[in-house]
C-alpha positions in Angstrom: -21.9 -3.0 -34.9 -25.5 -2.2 -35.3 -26.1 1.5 -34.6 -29.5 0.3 -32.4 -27.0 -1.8 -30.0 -24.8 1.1 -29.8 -27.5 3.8 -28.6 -28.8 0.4 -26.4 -25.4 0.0 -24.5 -24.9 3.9 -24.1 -28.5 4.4 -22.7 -27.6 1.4 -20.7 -24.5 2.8 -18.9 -26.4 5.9 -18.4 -29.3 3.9 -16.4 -26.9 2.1 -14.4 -24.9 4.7 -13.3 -27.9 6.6 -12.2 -29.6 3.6 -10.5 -26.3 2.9 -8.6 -26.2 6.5 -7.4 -30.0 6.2 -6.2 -29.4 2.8 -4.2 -26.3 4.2 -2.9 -27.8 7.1 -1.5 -31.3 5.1 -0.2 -28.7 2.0 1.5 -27.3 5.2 3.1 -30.3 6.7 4.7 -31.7 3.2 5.5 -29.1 2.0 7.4 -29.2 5.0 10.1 -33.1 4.5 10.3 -34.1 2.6 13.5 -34.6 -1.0 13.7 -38.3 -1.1 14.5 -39.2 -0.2 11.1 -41.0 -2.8 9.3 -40.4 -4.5 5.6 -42.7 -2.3 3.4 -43.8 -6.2 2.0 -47.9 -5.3 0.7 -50.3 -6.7 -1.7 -49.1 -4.1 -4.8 -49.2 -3.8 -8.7 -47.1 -2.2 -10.5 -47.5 -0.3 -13.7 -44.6 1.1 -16.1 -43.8 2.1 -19.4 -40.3 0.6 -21.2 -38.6 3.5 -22.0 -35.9 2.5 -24.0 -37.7 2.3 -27.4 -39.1 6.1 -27.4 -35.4 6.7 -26.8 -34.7 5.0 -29.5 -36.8 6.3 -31.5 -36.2 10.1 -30.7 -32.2 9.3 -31.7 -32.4 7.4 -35.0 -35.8 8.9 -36.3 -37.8 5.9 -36.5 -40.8 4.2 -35.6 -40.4 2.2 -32.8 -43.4 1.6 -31.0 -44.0 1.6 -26.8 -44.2 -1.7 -24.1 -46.2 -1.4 -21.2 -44.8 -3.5 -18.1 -47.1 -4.7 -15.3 -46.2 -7.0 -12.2 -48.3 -8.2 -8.9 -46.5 -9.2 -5.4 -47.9 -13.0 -4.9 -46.6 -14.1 -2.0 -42.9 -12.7 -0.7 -40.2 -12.4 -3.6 -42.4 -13.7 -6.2 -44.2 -11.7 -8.7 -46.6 -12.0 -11.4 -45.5 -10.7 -14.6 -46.8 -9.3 -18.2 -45.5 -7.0 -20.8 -47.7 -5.7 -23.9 -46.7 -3.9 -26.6 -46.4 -2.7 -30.2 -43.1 -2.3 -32.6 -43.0 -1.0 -36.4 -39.4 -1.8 -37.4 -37.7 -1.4 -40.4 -34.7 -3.9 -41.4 -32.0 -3.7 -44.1 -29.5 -6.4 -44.5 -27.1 -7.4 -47.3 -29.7 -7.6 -49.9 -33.2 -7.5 -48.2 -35.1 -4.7 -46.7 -38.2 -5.2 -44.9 -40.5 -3.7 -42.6 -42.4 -5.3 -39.6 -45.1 -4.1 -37.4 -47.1 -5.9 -34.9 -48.3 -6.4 -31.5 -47.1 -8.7 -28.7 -47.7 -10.3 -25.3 -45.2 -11.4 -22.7 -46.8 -13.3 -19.9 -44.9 -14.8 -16.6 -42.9 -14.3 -13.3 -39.5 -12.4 -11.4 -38.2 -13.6 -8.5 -36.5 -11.1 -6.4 -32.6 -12.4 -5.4 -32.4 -9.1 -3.0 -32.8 -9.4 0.6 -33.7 -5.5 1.4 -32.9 -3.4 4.8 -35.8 -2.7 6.8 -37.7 -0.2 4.9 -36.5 -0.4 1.5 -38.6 -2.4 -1.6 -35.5 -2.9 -4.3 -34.6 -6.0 -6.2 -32.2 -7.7 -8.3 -34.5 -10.0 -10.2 -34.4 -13.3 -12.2 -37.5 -14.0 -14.6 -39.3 -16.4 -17.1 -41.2 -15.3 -20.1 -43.7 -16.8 -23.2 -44.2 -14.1 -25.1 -46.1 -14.5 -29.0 -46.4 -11.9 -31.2 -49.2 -11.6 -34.3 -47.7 -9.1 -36.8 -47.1 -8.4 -40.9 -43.7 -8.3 -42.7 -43.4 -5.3 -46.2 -40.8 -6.7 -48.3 -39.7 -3.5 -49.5 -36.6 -4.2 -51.6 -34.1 -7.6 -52.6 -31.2 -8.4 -54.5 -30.5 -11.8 -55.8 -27.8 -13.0 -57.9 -28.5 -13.3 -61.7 -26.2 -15.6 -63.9 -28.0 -14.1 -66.6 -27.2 -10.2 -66.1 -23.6 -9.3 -67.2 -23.0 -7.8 -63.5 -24.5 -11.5 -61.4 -27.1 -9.2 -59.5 -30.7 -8.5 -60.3 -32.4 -5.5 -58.0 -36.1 -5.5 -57.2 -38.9 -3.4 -55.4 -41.7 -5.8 -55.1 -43.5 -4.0 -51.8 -45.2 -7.1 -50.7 -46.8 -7.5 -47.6 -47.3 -10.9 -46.1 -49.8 -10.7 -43.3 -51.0 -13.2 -40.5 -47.6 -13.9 -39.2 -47.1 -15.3 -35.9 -44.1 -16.7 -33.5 -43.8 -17.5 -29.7 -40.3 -17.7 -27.8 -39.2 -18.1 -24.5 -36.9 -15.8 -22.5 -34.8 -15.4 -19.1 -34.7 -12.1 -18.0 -32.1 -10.6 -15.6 -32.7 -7.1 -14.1 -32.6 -4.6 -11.1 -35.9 -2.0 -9.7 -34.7 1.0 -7.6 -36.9 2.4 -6.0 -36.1 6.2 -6.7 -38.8 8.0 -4.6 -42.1 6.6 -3.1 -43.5 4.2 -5.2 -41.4 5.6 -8.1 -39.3 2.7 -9.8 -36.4 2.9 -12.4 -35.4 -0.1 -14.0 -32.7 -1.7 -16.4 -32.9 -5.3 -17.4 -31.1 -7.9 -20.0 -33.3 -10.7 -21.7 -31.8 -13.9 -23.2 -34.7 -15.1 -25.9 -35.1 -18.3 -28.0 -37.3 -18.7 -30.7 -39.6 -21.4 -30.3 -41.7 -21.2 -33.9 -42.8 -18.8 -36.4 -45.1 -18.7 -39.2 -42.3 -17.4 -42.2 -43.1 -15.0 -45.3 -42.9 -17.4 -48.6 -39.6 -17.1 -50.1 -37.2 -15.6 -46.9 -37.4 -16.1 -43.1 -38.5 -13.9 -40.4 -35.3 -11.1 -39.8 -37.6 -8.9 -37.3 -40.6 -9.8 -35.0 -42.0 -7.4 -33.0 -41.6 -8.1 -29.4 -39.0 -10.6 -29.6 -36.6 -8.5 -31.6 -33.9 -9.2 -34.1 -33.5 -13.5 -35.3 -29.9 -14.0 -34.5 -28.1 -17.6 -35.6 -29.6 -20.4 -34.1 -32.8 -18.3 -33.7 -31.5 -16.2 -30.5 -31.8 -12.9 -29.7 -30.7 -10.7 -26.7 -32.7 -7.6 -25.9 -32.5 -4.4 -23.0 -35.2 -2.5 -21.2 -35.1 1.0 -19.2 -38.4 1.3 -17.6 -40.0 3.9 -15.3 -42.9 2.4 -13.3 -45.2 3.3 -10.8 -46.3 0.9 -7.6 -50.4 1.0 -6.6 -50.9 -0.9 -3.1 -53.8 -3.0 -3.5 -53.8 -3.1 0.2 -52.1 -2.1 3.6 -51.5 -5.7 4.8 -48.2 -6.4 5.5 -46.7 -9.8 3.6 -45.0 -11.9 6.3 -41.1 -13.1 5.4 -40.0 -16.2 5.7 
């Protein structure tokens, strides 16, 4: 298995455990509060920062880039959602290495699943996302098989770089925001993502874009996020529930 899924799923566990602990400890104390306290539903934006790929990057050594993640409360459980961000990623396979590095934008809505006690702001969320990326691919390094060469493989550094790429997907996301201390969020999510079109280098497809992550078969790709993030009320009105 990939070494980057590896640290992913480890730093995953690690999240989890620690959110479980926090929403333990916060159903706890919520539950002996009084009745008469009201559901903390306001007007609010909320601003983070995905932490999972400077993690990454600290463990393997590599540029990874950084994702900020924004949402506004509409109306109830519904939210507004985007995510912008930047990814320099290098990729070796079989008998290509590459390098890609672009930008990306992630555009549309959570729903929060979680019906909260009186006073708490938590959710186990299900989301939509468009996201397109614009970015450049280095062809560092290729092998191809050579019927003329005595050993059937011929070796090159070409270090070409195609530029003007593009490619847009959709994704579901699943996740869960704990609300650690006031206003204070953690965050662990899972996104499903299909590939809906890319502009390709000449001669080889698309193994990396930034944003959308690594092209699996039938142009699928699962990604993770660990994200601190920091609620701003936008005003004291109190959201009515249905």
């Amino acid at each position: 298995m990939n070494k980057r899924y590896i640290f992913k799923y480890i730093i995953s566990f690690v999240f989890l455990l620690f959110i479980n602990l926090s929403w333990s400890q916060k159903d706890s104390l919520q539950i002996a509060e009084k009745d008469s306290l009201k559901p903390r539903l306001i007007n609010s934006i909320r601003v983070g920062v995905d932490l999972s790929r400077p993690i990454t990057q600290l463990i393997q050594k590599q540029d990874i880039g950084l994702e900020v993640t924004t949402d506004i409360r509409l109306k109830n459980n519904w939210y507004l959602a985007a995510d912008f961000g930047y990814e320099s990623e290098p990729t070796e396979e079989d008998y290509i290495h590459i390098h890609s590095k672009g930008s990306y934008t992630k555009l549309g809505f959570n729903y929060n699943a979680y019906e909260n006690l009186k006073g708490m702001n938590n959710e186990v969320y299900v989301g939509m996302r468009y996201g397109f990326s614009s970015f450049q691919q280095e062809l560092i390094s290729y092998s191809a098989l050579d019927f003329d060469n005595y050993f059937g493989e011929y070796f090159a550094n070409p270090n070409t770089t195609f530029d003007g790429l593009t490619a847009h997907w959709a994704a579901l996301h699943f996740g869960l925001k704990v609300e650690t201390l006031p206003n204070l969020y953690l965050s662990v999510g899972v996104h499903f993502k299909k590939l809906l079109g890319d502009k390709k280098p000449e001669g080889f497809d698309n193994l990396y874009i930034p944003g959308f992550g690594s092209v699996l078969l039938n142009n699928n790709a699962v990604g993770f996020n660990y994200t601190i993030s920091y609620l701003i009320p936008l005003s004291k009105k109190i959201i009515k529930q249905n």
